[in-house]
GULUMFI-668801 format. One line per field, with one value per residue (C-alpha): x, y negated, z; chain; residue in one letter. Coordinates in Angstrom, 2 decimals. Layout:
N
xx = c(X	...)
yy = c(Y	...)
zz = c(Z	...)
chaine = c(A	...)
residu = c(A	...)
END
This chain:
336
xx = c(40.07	39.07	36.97	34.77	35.30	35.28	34.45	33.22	32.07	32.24	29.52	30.20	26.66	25.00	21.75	18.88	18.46	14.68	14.35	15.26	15.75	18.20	20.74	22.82	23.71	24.53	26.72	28.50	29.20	30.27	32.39	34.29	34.04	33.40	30.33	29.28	26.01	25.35	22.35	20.74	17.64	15.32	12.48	13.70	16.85	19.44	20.12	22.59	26.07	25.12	28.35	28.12	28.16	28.40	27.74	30.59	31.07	33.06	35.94	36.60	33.14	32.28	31.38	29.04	29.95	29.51	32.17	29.97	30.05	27.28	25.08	22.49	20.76	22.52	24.65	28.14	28.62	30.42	29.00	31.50	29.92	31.56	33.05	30.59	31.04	30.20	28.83	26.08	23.20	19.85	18.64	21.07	22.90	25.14	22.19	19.89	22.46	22.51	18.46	18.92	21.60	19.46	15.86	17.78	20.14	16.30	14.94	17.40	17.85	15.67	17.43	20.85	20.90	22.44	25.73	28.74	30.93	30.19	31.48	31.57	34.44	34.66	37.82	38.24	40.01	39.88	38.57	38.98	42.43	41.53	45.10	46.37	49.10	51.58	50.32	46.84	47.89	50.16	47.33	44.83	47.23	47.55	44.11	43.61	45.77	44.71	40.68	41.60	39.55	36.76	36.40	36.47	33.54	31.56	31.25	28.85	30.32	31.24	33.00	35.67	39.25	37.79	39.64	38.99	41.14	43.52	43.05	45.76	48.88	50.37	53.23	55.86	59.27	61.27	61.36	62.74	65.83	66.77	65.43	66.66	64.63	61.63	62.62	63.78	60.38	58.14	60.56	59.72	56.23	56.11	57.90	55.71	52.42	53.29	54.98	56.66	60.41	60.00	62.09	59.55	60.66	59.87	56.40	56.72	57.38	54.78	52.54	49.43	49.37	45.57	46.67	48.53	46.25	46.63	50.26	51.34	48.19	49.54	52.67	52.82	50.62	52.90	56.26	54.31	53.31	56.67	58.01	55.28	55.88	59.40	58.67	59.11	57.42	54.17	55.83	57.30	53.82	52.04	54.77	53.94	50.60	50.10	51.89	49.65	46.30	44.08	44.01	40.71	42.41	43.72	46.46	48.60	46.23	48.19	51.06	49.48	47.20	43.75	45.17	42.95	42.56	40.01	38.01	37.32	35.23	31.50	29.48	27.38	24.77	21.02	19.67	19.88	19.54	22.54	25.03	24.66	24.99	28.35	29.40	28.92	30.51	33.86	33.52	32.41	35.57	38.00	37.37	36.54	40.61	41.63	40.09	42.25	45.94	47.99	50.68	48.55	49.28	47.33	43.59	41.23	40.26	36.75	37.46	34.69	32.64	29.59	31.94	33.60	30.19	29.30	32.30	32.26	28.00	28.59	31.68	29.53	26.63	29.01	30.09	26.72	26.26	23.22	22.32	24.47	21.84	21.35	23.38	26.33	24.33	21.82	25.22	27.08	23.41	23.95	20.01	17.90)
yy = c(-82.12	-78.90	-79.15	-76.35	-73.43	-69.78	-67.78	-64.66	-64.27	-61.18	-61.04	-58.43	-57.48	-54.19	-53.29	-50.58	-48.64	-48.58	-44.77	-44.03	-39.86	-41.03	-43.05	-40.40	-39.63	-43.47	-43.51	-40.37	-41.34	-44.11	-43.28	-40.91	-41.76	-45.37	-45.08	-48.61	-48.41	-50.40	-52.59	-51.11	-49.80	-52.49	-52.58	-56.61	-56.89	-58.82	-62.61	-63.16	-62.83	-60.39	-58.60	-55.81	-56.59	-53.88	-53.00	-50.70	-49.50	-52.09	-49.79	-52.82	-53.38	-50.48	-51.95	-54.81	-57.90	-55.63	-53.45	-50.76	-48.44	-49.44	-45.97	-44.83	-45.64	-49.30	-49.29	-51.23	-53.19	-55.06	-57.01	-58.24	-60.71	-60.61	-63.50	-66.26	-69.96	-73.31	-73.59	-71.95	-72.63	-73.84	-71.06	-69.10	-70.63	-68.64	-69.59	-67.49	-64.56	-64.91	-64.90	-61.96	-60.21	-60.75	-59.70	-56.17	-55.49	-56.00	-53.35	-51.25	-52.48	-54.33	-57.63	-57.70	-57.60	-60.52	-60.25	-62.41	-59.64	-59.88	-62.87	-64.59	-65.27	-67.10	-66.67	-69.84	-70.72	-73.54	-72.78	-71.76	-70.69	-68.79	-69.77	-72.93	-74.83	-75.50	-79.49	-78.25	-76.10	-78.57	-80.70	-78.69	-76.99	-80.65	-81.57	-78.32	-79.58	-83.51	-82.21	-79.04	-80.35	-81.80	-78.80	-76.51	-78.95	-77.99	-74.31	-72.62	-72.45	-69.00	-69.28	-71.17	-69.82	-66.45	-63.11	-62.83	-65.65	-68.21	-71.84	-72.83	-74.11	-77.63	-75.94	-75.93	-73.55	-75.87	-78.05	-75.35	-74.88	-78.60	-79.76	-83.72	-84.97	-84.36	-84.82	-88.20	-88.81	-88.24	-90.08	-92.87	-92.54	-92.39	-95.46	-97.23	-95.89	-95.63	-97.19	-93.76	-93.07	-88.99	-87.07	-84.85	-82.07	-83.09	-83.57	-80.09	-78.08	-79.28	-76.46	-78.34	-80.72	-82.03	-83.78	-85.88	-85.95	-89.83	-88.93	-85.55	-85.02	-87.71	-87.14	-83.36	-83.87	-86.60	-84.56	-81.59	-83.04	-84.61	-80.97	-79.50	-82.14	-80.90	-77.25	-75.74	-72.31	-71.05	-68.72	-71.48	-72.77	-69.93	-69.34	-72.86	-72.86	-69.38	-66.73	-63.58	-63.35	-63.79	-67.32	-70.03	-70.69	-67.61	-68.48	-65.10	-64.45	-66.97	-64.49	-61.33	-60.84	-62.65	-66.27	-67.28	-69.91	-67.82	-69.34	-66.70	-69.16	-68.42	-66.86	-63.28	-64.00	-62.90	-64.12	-66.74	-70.00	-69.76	-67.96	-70.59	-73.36	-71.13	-71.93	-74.70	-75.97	-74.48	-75.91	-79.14	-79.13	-77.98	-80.70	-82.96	-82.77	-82.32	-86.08	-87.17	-89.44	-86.48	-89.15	-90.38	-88.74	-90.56	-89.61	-92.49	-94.37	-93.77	-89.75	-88.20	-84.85	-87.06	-88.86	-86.00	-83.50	-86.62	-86.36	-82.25	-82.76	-85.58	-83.66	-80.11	-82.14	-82.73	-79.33	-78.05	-76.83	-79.03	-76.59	-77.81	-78.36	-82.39	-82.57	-81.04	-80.50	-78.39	-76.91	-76.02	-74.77	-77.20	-77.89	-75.73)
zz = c(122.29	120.66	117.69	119.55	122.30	122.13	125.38	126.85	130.51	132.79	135.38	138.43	139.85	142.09	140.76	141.35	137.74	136.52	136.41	139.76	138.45	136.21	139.01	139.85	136.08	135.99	138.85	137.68	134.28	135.21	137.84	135.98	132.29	132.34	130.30	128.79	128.61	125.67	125.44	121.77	123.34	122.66	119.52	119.36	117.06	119.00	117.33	114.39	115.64	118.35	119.50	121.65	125.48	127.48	130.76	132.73	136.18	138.76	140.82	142.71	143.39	145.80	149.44	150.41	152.27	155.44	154.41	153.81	150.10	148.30	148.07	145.08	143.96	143.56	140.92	141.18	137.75	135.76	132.39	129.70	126.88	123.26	122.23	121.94	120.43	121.81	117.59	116.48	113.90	115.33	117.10	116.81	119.90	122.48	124.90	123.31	123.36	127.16	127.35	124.92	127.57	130.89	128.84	127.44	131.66	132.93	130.61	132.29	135.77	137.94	139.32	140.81	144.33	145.82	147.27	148.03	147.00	143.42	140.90	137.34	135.07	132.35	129.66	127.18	124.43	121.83	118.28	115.88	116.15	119.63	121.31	123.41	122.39	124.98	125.20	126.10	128.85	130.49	130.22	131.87	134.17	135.87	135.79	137.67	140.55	140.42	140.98	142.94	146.14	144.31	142.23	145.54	146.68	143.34	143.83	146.17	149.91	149.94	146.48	148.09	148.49	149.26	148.93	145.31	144.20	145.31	144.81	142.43	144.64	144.11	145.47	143.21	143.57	141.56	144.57	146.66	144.44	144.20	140.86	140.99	138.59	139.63	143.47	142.11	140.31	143.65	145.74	143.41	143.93	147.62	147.34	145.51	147.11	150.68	153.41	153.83	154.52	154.09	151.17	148.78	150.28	153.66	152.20	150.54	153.95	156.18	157.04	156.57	153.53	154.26	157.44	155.13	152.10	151.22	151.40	150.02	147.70	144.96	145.47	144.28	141.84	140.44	140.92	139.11	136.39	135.65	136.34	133.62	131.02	130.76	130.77	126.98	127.18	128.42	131.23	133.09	133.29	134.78	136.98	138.88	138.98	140.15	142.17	140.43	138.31	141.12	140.88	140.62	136.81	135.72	133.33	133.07	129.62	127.80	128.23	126.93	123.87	125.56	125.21	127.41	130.70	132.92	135.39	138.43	140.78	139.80	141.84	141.39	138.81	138.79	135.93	132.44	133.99	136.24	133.95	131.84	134.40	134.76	131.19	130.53	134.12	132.18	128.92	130.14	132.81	130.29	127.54	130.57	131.25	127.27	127.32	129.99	129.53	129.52	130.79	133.87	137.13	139.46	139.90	139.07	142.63	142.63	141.50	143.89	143.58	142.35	139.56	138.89	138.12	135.83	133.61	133.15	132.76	129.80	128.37	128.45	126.69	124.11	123.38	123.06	126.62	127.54	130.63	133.41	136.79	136.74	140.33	141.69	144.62	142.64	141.51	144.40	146.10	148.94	147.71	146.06)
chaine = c(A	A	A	A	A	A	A	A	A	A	A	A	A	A	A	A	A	A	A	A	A	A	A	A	A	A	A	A	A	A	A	A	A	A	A	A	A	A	A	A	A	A	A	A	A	A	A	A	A	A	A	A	A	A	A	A	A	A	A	A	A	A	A	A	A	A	A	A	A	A	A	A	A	A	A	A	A	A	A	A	A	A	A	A	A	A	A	A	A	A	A	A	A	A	A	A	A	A	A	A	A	A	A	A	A	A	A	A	A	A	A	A	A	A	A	A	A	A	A	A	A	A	A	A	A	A	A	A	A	A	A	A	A	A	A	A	A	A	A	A	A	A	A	A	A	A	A	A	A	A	A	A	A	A	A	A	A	A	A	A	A	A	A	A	A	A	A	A	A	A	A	A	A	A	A	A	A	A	A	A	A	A	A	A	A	A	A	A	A	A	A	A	A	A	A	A	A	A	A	A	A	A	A	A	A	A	A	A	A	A	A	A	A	A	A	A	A	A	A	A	A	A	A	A	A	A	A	A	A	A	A	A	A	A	A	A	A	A	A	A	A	A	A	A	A	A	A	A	A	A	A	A	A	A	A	A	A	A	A	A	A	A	A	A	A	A	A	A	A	A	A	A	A	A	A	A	A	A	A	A	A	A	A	A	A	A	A	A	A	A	A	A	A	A	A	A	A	A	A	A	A	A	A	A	A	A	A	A	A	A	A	A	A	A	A	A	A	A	A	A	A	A	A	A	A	A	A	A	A	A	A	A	A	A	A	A)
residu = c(X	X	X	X	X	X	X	X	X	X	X	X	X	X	X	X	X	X	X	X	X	X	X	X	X	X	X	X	X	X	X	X	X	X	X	X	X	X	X	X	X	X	X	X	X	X	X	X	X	X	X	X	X	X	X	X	X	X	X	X	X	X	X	X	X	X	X	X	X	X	X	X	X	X	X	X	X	X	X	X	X	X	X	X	X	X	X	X	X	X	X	X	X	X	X	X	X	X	X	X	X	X	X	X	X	X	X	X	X	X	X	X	X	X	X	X	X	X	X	X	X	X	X	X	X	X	X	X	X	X	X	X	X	X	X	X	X	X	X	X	X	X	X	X	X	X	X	X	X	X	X	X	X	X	X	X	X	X	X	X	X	X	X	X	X	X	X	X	X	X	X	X	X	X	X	X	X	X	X	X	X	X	X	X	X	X	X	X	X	X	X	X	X	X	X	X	X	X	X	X	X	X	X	X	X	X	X	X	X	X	X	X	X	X	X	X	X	X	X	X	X	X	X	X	X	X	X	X	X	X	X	X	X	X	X	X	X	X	X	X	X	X	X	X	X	X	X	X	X	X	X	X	X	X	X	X	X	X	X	X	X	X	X	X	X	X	X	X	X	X	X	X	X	X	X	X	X	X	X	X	X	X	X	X	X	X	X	X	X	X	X	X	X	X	X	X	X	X	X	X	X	X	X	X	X	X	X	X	X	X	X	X	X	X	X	X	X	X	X	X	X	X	X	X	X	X	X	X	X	X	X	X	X	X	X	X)
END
């Protein structure tokens, strides 16, 4: 496990400026310069540490959930955090820079509108060094896959699978082009888990893994992880667990100068409380899987949503992030 996390968070959001005379110099500026509007208005000084968020227009933010262009005076927008630290002196927390964010975006906007188009995203990377190590990645990369359904069931309804990301694929390419070993290595565990005669790449082709889930789920998890733990570069890595960047984990930043594992699943954001809910859901997750037996494939038997939300709200609490809701139905807004 990390000693501590670094992160920064990117909230998409459409919101009505204050100053009504003033929207259609916001929504020029910032549709042709990409004016960041930088939030050093305010009498208040911003905490110790403070490092310049900024607020920026959102190209790929233009039409509502109707398909219609969002018209002035809304604003289309995106927010981007410095990097905060999952460390802090008392009072001096990354919490209170996020109360800090949403008090200074209200003295300029009124509150977000809410709309399924917009999202959250979270980039993290282990401290203090700022940069995985190959180990860590494989290590998340298949804890990704072996809670991919409960952590679908976790985020709000219309946060699942949608158009702005894929859920990471247990599908594998390697399997395609004949690698033995690891064809060998699931064989073995259908074997031993199942009355099954089927080949692993039987399993692989059916169109529709979930009608099999008892069957197919362990088994590519198992035959991917064997395939990951013999991987020796990050690229080989991001290549099986995503086809491009818009993936639920993002891990194409570990092959550019970001070195970070995004998370694109969160939801558009309207205020504190909820963003960081949104944080420390990652952190919590994250050192929720650097905790795990790297060398254990199989998913523990009673690995539910509720069991699941436990672990990531315990491992969160550890890190600092004591906000997570106390439910993961207060979580995934299935209640209020």
């Amino acid at each position: 496990m990390a000693g501590f996390y670094c992160f920064g968070i990117e909230l998409e959001m459409v919101a009505t400026p204050r100053d009504a005379s003033e929207a259609a110099r916001y929504m020029r500026d910032a549709g042709t310069d990409d004016l960041k509007y930088h939030l050093e208005y305010y009498d208040e000084l911003p905490p110790k540490g403070w490092q310049g968020w900024f607020i920026t227009s959102d190209s790929s933010n233009l039409k509502d959930e109707h398909d219609e262009l969002w018209r002035p005076p809304i604003v289309p927008l995106e927010t981007v955090s410095g990097i905060l630290e999952t460390v802090g002196e008392y009072g001096r927390t990354w919490q209170e820079q996020i109360e800090y964010f949403w008090m200074a975006q209200s003295a300029i906007f009124h509150i977000p509108e809410s709309s399924t188009t917009c999202g959250t995203h979270v980039h993290i990377t282990p401290g203090p060094a700022r940069e995985w190590s190959l180990d860590q990645v494989k290590r998340i990369a298949i804890g990704i896959i072996r809670y991919k359904d409960q952590i679908q069931r976790l985020l709000p309804a219309h946060r699942r699978s949608t158009s702005s990301y894929d859920s990471n694929s247990t599908f594998s390419s390697v399997f395609e082009d004949g690698s033995a070993p690891g064809q060998r290595h699931a064989n073995k565990y259908l074997r031993r888990n199942s009355d099954s005669t089927e080949d692993i790449r039987e399993v692989f082709r059916r169109p529709s893994p979930a009608r099999a889930f008892n069957l197919s789920r362990p088994a590519r998890v198992a035959a991917l992880a064997y395939e990951m733990n013999r991987m020796a570069d990050m690229a080989a890595i991001v290549g099986v667990i995503q086809d491009d960047r818009r993936a639920l984990w993002n891990f194409a930043n570990l092959l550019q100068d970001k070195k970070t594992i995004e998370f694109r699943g969160g939801r558009g954001l309207r205020g504190p409380q909820r963003t960081k809910w949104c944080i420390a859901f990652v952190v919590g997750f994250v050192d929720f899987l650097m905790s795990m037996d790297a060398d254990t494939h199989d998913e523990p038997a009673d690995a539910n949503v509720k069991w699941l939300y436990a672990g990531i709200r315990w491992r969160a609490h550890e890190n600092r992030c004591r906000d997570l809701s106390l439910n993961h139905e207060m979580f995934n807004e299935t209640i209020p």
